[in-house]
PyMOL Python script that loads the backbone (N, CA, C, O; Angstrom):
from pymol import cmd

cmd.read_pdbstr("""\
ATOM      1  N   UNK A   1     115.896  91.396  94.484  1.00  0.00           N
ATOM      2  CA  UNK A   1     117.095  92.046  94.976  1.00  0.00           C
ATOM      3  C   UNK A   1     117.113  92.105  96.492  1.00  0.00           C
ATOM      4  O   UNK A   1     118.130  92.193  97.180  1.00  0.00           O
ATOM      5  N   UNK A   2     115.608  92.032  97.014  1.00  0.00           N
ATOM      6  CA  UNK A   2     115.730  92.111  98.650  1.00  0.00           C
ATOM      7  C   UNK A   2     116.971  90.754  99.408  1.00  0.00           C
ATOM      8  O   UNK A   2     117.877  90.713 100.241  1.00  0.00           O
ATOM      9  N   UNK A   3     116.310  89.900  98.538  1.00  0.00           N
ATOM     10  CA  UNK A   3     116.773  88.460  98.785  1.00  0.00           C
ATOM     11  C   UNK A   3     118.595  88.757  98.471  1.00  0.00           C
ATOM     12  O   UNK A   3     119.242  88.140  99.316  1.00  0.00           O
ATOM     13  N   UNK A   4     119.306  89.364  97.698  1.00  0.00           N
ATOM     14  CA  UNK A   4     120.863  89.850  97.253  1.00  0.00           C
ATOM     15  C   UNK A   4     121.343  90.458  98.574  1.00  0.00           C
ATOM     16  O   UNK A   4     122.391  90.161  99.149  1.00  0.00           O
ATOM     17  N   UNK A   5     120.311  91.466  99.027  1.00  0.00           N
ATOM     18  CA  UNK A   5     120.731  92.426  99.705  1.00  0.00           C
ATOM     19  C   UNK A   5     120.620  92.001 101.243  1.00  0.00           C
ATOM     20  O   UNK A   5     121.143  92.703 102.108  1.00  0.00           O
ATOM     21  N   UNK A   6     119.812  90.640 101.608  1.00  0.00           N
ATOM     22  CA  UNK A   6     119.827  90.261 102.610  1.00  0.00           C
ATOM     23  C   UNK A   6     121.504  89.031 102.923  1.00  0.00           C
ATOM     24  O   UNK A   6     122.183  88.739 103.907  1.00  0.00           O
ATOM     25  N   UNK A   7     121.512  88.773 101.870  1.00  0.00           N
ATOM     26  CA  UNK A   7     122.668  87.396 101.873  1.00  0.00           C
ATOM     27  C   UNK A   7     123.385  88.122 102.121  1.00  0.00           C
ATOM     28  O   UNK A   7     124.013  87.975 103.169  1.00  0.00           O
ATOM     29  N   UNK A   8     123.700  89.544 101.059  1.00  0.00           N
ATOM     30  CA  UNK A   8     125.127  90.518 101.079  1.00  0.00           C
ATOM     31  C   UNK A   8     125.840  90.610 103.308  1.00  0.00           C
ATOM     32  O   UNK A   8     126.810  90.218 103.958  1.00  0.00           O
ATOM     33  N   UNK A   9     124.233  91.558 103.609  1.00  0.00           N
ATOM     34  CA  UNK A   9     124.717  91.606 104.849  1.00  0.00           C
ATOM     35  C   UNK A   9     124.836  91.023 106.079  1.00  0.00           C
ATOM     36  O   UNK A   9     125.279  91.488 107.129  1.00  0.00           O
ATOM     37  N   UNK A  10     124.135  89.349 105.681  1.00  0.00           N
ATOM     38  CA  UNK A  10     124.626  88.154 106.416  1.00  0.00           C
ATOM     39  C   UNK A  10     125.742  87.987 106.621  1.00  0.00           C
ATOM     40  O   UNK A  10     126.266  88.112 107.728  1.00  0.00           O
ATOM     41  N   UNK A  11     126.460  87.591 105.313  1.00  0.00           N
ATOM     42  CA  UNK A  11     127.586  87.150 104.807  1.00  0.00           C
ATOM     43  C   UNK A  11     128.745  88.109 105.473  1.00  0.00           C
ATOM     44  O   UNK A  11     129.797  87.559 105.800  1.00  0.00           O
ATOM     45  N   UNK A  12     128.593  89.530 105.689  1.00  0.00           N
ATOM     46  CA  UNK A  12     129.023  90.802 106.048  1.00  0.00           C
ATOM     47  C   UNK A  12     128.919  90.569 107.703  1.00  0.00           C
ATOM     48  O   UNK A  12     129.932  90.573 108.402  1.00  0.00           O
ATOM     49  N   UNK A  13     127.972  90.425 108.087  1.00  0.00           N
ATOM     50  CA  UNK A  13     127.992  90.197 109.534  1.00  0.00           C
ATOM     51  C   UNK A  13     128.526  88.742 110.169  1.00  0.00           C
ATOM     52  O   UNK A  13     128.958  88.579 111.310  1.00  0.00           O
ATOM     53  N   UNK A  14     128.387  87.786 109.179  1.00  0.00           N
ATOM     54  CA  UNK A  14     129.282  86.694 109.955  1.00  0.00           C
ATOM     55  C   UNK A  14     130.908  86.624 109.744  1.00  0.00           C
ATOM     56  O   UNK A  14     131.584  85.947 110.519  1.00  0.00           O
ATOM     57  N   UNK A  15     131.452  87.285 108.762  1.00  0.00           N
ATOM     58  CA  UNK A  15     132.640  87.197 108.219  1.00  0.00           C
ATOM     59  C   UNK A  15     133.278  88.146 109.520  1.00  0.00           C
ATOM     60  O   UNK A  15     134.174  87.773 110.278  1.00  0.00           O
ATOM     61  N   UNK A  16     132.684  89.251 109.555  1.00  0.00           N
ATOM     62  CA  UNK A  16     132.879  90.410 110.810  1.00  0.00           C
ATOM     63  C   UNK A  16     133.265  89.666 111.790  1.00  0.00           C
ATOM     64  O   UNK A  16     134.409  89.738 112.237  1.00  0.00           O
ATOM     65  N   UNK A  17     132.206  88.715 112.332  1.00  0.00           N
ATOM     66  CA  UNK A  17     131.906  88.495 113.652  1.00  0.00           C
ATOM     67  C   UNK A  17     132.858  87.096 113.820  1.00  0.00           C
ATOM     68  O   UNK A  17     133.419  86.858 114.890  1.00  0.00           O
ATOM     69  N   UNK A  18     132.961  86.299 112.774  1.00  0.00           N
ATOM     70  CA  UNK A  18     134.359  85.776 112.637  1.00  0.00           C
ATOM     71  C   UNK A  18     135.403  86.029 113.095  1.00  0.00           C
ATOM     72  O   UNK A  18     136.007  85.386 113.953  1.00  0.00           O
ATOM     73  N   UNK A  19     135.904  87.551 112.262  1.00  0.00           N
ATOM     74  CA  UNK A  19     137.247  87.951 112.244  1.00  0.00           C
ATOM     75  C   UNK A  19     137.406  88.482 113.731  1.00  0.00           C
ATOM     76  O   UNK A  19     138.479  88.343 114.319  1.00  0.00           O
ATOM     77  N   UNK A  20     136.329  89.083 114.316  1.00  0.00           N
ATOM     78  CA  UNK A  20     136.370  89.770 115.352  1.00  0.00           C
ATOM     79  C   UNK A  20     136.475  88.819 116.885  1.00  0.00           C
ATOM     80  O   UNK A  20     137.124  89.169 117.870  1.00  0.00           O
ATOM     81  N   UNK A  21     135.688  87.606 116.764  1.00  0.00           N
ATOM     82  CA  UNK A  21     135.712  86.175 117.577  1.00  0.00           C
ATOM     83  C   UNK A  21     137.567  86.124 118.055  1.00  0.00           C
ATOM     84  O   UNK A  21     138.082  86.180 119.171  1.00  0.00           O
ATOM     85  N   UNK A  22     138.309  85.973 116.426  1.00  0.00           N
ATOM     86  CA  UNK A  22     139.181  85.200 116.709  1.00  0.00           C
ATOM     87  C   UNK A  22     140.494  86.303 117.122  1.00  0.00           C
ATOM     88  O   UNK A  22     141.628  86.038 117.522  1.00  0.00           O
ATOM     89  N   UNK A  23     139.657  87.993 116.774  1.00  0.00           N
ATOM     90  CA  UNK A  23     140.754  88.634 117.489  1.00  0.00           C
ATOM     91  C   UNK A  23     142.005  89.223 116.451  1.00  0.00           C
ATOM     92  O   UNK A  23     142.919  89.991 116.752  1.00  0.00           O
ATOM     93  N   UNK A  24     141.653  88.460 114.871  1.00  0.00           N
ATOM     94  CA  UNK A  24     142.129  89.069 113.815  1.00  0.00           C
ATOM     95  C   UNK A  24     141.913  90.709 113.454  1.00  0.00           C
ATOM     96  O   UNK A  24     140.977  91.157 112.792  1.00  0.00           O
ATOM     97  N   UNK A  25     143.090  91.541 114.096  1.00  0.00           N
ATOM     98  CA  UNK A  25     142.794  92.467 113.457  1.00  0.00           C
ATOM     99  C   UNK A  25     142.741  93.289 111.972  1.00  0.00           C
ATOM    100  O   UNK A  25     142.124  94.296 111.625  1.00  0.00           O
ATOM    101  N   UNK A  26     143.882  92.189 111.102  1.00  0.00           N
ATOM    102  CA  UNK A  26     144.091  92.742 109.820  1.00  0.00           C
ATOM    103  C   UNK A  26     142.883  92.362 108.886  1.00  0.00           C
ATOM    104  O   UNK A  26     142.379  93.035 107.987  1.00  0.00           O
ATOM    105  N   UNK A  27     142.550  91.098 109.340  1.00  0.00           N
ATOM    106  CA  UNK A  27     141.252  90.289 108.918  1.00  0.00           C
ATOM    107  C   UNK A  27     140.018  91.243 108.664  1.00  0.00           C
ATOM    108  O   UNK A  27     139.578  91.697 107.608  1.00  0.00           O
ATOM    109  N   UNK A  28     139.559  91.417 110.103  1.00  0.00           N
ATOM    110  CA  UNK A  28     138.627  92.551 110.071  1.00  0.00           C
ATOM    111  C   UNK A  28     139.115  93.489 109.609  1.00  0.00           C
ATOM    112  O   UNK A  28     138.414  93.632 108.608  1.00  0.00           O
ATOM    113  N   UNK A  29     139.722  94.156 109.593  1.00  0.00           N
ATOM    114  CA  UNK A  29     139.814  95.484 109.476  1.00  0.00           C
ATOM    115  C   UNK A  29     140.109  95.181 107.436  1.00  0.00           C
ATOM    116  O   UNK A  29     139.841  96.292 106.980  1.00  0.00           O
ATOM    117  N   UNK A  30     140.383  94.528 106.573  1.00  0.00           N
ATOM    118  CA  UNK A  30     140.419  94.344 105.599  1.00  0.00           C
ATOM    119  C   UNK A  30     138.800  93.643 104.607  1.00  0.00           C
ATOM    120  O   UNK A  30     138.477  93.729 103.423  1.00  0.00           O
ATOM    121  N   UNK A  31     138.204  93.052 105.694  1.00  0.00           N
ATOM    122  CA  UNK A  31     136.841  92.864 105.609  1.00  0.00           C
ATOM    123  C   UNK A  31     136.080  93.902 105.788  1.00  0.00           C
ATOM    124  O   UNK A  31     135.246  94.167 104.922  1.00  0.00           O
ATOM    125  N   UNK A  32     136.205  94.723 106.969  1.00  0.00           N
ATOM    126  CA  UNK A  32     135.641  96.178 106.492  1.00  0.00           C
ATOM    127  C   UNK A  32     135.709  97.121 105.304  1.00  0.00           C
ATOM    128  O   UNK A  32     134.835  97.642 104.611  1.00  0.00           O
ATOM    129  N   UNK A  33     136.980  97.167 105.297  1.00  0.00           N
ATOM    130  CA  UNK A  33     137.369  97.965 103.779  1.00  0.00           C
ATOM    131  C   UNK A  33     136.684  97.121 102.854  1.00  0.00           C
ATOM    132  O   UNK A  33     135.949  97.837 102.173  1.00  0.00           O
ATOM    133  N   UNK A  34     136.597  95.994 102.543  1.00  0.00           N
ATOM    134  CA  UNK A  34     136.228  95.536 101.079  1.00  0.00           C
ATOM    135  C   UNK A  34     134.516  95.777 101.190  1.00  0.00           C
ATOM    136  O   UNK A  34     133.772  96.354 100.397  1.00  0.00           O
ATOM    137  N   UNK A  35     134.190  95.070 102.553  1.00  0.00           N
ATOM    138  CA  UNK A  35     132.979  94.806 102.705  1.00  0.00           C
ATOM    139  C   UNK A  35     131.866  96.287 102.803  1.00  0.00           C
ATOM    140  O   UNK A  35     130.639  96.211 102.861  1.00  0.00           O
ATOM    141  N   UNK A  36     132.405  97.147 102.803  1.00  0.00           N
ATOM    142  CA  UNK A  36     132.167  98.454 103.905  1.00  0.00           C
ATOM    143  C   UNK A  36     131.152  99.055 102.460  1.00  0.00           C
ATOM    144  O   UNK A  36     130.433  98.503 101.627  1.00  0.00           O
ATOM    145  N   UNK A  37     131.600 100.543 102.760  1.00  0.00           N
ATOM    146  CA  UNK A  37     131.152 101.085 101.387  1.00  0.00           C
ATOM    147  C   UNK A  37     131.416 101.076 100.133  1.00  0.00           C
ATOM    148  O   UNK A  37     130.489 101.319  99.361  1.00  0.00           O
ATOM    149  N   UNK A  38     132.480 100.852  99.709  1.00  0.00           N
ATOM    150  CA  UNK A  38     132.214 100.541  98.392  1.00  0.00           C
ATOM    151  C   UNK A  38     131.994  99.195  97.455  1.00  0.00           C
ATOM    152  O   UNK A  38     132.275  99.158  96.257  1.00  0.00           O
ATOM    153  N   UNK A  39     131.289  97.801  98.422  1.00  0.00           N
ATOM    154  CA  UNK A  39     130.424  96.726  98.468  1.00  0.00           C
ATOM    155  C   UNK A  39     129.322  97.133  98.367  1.00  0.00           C
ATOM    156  O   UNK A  39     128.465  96.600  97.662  1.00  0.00           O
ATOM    157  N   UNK A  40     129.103  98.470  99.274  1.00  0.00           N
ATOM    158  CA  UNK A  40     127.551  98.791  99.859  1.00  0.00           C
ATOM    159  C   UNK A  40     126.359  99.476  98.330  1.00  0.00           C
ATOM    160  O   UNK A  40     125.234  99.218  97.902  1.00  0.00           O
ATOM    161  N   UNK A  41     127.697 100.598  97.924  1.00  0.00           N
ATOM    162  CA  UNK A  41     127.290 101.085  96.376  1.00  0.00           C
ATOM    163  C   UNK A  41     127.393 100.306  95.758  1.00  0.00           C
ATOM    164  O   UNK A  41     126.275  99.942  95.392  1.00  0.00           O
ATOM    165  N   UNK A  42     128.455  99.502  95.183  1.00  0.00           N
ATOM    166  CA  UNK A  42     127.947  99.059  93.994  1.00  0.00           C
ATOM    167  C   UNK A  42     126.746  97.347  94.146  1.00  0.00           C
ATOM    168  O   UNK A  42     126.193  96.628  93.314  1.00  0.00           O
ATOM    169  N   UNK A  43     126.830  97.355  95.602  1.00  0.00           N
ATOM    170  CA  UNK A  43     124.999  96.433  95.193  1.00  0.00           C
ATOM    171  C   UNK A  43     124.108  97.337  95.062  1.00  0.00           C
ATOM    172  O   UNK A  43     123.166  97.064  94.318  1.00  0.00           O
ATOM    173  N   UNK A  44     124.133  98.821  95.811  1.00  0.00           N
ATOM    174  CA  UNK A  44     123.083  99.739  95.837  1.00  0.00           C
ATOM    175  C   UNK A  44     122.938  99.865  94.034  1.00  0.00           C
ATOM    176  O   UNK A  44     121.893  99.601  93.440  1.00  0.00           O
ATOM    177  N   UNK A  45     123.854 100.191  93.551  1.00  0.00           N
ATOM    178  CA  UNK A  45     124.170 100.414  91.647  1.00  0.00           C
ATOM    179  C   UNK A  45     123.988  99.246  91.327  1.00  0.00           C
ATOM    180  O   UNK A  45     123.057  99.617  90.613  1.00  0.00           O
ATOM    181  N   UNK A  46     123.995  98.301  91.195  1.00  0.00           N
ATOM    182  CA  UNK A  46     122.986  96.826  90.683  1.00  0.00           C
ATOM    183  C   UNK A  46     121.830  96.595  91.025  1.00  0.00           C
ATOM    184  O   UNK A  46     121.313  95.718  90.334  1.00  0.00           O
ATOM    185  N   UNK A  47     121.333  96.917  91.632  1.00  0.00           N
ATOM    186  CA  UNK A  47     119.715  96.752  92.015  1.00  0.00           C
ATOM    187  C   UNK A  47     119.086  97.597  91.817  1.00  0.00           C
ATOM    188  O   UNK A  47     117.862  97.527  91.928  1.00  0.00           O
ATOM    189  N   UNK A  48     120.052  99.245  91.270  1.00  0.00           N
ATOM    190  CA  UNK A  48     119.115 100.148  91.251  1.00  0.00           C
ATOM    191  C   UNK A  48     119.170 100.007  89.144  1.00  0.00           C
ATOM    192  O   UNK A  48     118.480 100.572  88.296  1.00  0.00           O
ATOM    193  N   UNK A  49     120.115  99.177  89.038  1.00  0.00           N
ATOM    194  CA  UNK A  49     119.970  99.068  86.948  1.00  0.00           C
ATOM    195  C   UNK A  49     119.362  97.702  86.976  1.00  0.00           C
ATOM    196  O   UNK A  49     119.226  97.311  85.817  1.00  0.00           O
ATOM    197  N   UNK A  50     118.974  96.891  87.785  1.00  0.00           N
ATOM    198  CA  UNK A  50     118.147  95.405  87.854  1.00  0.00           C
ATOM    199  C   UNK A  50     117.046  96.701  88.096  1.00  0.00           C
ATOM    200  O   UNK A  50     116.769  97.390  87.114  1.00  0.00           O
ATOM    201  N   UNK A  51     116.582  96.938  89.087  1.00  0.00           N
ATOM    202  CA  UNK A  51     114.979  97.533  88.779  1.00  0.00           C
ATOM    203  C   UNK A  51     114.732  98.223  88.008  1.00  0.00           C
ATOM    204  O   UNK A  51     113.561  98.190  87.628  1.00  0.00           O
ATOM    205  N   UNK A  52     115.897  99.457  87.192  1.00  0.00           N
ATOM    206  CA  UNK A  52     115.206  99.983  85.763  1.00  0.00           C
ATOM    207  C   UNK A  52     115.027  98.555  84.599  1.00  0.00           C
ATOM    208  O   UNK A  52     114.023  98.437  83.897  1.00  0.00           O
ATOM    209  N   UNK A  53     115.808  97.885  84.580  1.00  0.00           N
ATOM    210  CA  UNK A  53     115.608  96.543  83.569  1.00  0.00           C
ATOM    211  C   UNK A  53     114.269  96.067  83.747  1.00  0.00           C
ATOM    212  O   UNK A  53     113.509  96.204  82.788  1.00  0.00           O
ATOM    213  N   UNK A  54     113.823  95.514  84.829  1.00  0.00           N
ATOM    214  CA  UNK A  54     112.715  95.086  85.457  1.00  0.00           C
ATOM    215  C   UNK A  54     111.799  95.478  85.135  1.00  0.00           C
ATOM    216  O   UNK A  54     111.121  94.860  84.315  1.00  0.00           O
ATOM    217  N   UNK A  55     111.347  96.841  85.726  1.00  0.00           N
ATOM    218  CA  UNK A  55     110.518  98.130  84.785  1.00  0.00           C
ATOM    219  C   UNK A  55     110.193  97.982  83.521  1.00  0.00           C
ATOM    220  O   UNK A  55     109.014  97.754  83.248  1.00  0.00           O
ATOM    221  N   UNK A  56     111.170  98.080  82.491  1.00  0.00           N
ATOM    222  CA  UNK A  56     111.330  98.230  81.384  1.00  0.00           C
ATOM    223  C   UNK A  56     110.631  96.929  80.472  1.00  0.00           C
ATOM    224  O   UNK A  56     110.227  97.045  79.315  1.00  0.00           O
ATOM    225  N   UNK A  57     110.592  95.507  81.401  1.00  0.00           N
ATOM    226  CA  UNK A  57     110.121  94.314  81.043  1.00  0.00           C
ATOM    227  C   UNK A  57     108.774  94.138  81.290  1.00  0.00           C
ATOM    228  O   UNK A  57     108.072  93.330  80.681  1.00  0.00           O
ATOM    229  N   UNK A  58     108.248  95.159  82.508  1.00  0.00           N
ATOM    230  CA  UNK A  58     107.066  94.859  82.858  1.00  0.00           C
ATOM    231  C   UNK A  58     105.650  94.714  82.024  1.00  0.00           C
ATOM    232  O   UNK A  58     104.674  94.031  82.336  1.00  0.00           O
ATOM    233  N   UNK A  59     105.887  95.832  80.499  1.00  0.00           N
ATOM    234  CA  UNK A  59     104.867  95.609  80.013  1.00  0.00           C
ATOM    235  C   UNK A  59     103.954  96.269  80.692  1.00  0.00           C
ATOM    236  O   UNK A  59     102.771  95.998  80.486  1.00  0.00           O
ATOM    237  N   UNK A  60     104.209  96.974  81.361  1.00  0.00           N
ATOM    238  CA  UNK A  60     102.831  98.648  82.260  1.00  0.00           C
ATOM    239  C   UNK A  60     103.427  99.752  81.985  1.00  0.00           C
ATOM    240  O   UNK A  60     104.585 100.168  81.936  1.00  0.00           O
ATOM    241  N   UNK A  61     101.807 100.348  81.720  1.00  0.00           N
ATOM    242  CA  UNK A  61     102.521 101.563  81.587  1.00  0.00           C
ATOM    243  C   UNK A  61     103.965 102.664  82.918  1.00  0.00           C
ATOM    244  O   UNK A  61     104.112 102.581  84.137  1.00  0.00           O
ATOM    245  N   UNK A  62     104.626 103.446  81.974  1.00  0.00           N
ATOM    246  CA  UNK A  62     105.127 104.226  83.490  1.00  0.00           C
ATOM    247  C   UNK A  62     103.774 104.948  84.225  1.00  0.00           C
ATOM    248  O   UNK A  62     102.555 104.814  84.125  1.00  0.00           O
ATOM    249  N   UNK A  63     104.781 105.863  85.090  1.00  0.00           N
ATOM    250  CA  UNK A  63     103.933 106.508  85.894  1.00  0.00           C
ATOM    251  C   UNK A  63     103.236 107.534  85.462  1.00  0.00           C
ATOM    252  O   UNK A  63     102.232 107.865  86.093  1.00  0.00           O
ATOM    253  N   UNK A  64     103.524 108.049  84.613  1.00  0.00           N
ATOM    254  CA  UNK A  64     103.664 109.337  83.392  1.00  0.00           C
ATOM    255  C   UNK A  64     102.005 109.003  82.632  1.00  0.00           C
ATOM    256  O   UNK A  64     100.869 109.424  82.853  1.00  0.00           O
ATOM    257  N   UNK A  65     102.674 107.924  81.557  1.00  0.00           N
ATOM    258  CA  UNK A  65     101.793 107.238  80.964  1.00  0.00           C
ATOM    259  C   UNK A  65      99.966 106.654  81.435  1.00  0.00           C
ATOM    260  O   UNK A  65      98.893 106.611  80.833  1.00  0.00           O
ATOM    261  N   UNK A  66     100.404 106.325  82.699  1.00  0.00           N
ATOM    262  CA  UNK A  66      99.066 106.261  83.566  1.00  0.00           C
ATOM    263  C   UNK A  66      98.399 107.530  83.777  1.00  0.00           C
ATOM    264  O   UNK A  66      97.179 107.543  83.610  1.00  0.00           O
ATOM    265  N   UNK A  67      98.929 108.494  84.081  1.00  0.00           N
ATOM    266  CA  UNK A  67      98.227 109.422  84.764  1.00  0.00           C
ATOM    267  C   UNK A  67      97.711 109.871  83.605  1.00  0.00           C
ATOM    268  O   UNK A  67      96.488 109.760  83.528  1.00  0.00           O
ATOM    269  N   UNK A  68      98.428 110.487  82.400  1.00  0.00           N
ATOM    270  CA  UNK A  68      97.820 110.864  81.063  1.00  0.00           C
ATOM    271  C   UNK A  68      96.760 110.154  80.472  1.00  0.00           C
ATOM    272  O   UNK A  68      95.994 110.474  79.563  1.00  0.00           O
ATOM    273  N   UNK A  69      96.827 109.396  80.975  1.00  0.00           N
ATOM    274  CA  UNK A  69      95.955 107.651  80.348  1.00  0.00           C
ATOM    275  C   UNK A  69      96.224 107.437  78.905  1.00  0.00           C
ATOM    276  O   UNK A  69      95.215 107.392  78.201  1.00  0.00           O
ATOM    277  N   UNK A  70      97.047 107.334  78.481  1.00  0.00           N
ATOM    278  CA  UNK A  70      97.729 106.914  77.734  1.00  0.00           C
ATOM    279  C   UNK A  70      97.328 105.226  76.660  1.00  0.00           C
ATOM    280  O   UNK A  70      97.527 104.198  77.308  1.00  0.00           O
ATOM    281  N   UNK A  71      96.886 105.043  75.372  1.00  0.00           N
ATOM    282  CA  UNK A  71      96.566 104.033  75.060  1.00  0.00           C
ATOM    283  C   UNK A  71      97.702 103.011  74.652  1.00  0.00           C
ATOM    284  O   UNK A  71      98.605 103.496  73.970  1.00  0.00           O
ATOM    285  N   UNK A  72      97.801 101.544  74.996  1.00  0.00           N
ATOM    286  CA  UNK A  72      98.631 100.625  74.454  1.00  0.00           C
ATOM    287  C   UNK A  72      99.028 100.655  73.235  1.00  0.00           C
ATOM    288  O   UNK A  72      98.103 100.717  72.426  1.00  0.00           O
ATOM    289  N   UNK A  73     100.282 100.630  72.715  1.00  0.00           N
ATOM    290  CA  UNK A  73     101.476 100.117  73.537  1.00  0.00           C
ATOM    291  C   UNK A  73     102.304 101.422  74.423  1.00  0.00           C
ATOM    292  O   UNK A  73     102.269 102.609  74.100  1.00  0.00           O
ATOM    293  N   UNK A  74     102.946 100.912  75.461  1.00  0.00           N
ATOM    294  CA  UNK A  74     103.404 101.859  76.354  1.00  0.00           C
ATOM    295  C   UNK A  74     104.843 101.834  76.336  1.00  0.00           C
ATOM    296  O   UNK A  74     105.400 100.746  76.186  1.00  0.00           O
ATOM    297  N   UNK A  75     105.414 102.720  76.448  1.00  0.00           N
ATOM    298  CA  UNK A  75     106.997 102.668  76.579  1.00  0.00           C
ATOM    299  C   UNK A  75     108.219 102.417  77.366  1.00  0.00           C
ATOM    300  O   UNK A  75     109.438 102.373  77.206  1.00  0.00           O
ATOM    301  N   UNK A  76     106.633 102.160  79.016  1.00  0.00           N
ATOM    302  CA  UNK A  76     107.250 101.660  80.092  1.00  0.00           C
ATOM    303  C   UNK A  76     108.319 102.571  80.535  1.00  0.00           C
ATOM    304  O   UNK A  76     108.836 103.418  79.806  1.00  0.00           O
ATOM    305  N   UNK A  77     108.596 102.375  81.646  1.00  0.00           N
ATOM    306  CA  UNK A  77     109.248 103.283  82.880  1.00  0.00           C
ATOM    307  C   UNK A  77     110.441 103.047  82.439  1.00  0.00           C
ATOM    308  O   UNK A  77     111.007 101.957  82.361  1.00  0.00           O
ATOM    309  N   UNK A  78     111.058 104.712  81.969  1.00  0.00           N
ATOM    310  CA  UNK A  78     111.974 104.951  81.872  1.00  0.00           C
ATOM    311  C   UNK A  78     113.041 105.827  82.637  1.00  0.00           C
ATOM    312  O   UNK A  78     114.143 106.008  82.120  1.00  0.00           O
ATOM    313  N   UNK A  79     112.693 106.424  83.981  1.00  0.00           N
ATOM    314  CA  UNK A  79     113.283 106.903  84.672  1.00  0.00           C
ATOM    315  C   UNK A  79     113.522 106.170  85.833  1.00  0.00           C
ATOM    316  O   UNK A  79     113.048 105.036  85.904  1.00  0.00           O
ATOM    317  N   UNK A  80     114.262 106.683  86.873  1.00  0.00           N
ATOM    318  CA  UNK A  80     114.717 106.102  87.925  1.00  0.00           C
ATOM    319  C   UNK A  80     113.677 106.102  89.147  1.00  0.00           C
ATOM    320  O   UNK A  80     112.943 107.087  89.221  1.00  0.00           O
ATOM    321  N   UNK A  81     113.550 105.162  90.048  1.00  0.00           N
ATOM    322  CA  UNK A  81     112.533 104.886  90.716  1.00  0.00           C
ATOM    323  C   UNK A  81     111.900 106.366  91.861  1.00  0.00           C
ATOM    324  O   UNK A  81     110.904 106.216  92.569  1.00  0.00           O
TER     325      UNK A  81
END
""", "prot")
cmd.dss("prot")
cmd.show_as("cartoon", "prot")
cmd.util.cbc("prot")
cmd.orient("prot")
Protein backbone atom coordinates (compact mmCIF):
# COMPACT_ATOMS: atom_id res chain seq x y z
CA UNK A 1 0.00 0.00 0.00
CA UNK A 2 3.12 2.30 0.59
CA UNK A 3 3.77 1.86 -3.13
CA UNK A 4 -0.59 3.11 -3.77
CA UNK A 5 0.00 5.79 -1.50
CA UNK A 6 3.15 7.04 -3.07
CA UNK A 7 1.70 7.04 -6.91
CA UNK A 8 -1.68 8.57 -5.28
CA UNK A 9 0.43 11.73 -4.23
CA UNK A 10 2.68 11.94 -7.29
CA UNK A 11 -0.05 11.84 -9.51
CA UNK A 12 -1.69 14.65 -6.99
CA UNK A 13 1.32 16.77 -7.14
CA UNK A 14 1.91 16.74 -10.85
CA UNK A 15 -1.72 17.18 -11.93
CA UNK A 16 -1.54 20.35 -9.28
CA UNK A 17 1.52 21.59 -10.60
CA UNK A 18 0.14 21.21 -14.11
CA UNK A 19 -2.97 23.00 -13.53
CA UNK A 20 -1.17 25.61 -11.60
CA UNK A 21 1.92 26.02 -14.54
CA UNK A 22 -0.75 26.79 -16.99
CA UNK A 23 -2.68 29.23 -14.72
CA UNK A 24 -5.99 27.08 -14.87
CA UNK A 25 -7.91 28.13 -12.17
CA UNK A 26 -11.09 25.93 -12.43
CA UNK A 27 -8.67 23.03 -13.24
CA UNK A 28 -6.91 23.30 -10.05
CA UNK A 29 -9.19 24.29 -8.00
CA UNK A 30 -11.49 21.12 -9.18
CA UNK A 31 -8.35 18.88 -8.81
CA UNK A 32 -8.17 19.96 -5.35
CA UNK A 33 -11.66 19.17 -4.50
CA UNK A 34 -11.54 15.68 -6.03
CA UNK A 35 -7.97 15.14 -5.21
CA UNK A 36 -8.00 16.77 -1.64
CA UNK A 37 -9.70 14.99 1.23
CA UNK A 38 -12.03 12.95 0.34
CA UNK A 39 -9.30 10.97 -2.20
CA UNK A 40 -7.16 11.25 0.93
CA UNK A 41 -9.85 8.98 3.18
CA UNK A 42 -10.98 6.78 1.15
CA UNK A 43 -7.19 5.48 0.18
CA UNK A 44 -6.63 6.01 3.97
CA UNK A 45 -10.12 3.36 4.18
CA UNK A 46 -8.52 0.93 1.59
CA UNK A 47 -5.34 0.32 3.02
CA UNK A 48 -6.59 0.40 6.32
CA UNK A 49 -9.34 -2.97 5.09
CA UNK A 50 -6.16 -4.24 2.68
CA UNK A 51 -4.10 -4.47 6.01
CA UNK A 52 -6.92 -6.08 8.16
CA UNK A 53 -7.25 -8.66 5.00
CA UNK A 54 -3.52 -9.03 5.01
CA UNK A 55 -3.43 -9.79 8.74
CA UNK A 56 -6.05 -12.11 8.55
CA UNK A 57 -3.95 -14.15 5.66
CA UNK A 58 -0.87 -14.07 7.52
CA UNK A 59 -1.22 -17.27 9.29
CA UNK A 60 0.46 -15.59 12.86
CA UNK A 61 -0.77 -15.43 15.60
CA UNK A 62 -2.51 -11.78 16.69
CA UNK A 63 -1.06 -9.77 19.19
CA UNK A 64 -3.37 -11.10 21.89
CA UNK A 65 -2.67 -14.63 20.98
CA UNK A 66 1.18 -14.20 21.31
CA UNK A 67 1.34 -12.72 24.46
CA UNK A 68 -1.06 -15.50 26.04
CA UNK A 69 1.04 -17.97 24.09
CA UNK A 70 -1.51 -19.41 22.68
CA UNK A 71 -1.18 -23.01 20.76
CA UNK A 72 -1.79 -23.46 16.80
CA UNK A 73 -4.21 -22.90 15.05
CA UNK A 74 -4.58 -19.13 15.60
CA UNK A 75 -7.35 -16.89 14.63
CA UNK A 76 -5.10 -14.21 13.52
CA UNK A 77 -5.50 -10.46 13.94
CA UNK A 78 -8.67 -9.40 14.17
CA UNK A 79 -8.69 -5.90 15.20
CA UNK A 80 -7.53 -2.77 13.73
CA UNK A 81 -3.87 -1.98 13.60
Amino acid sequence: MTIARTVFFAVKLVVQFLAFREARVFALTLVKAILGWPATVLLLGLSDLYGLWRLGHLGSPSVAAFKADTEPPWMGQRRRF
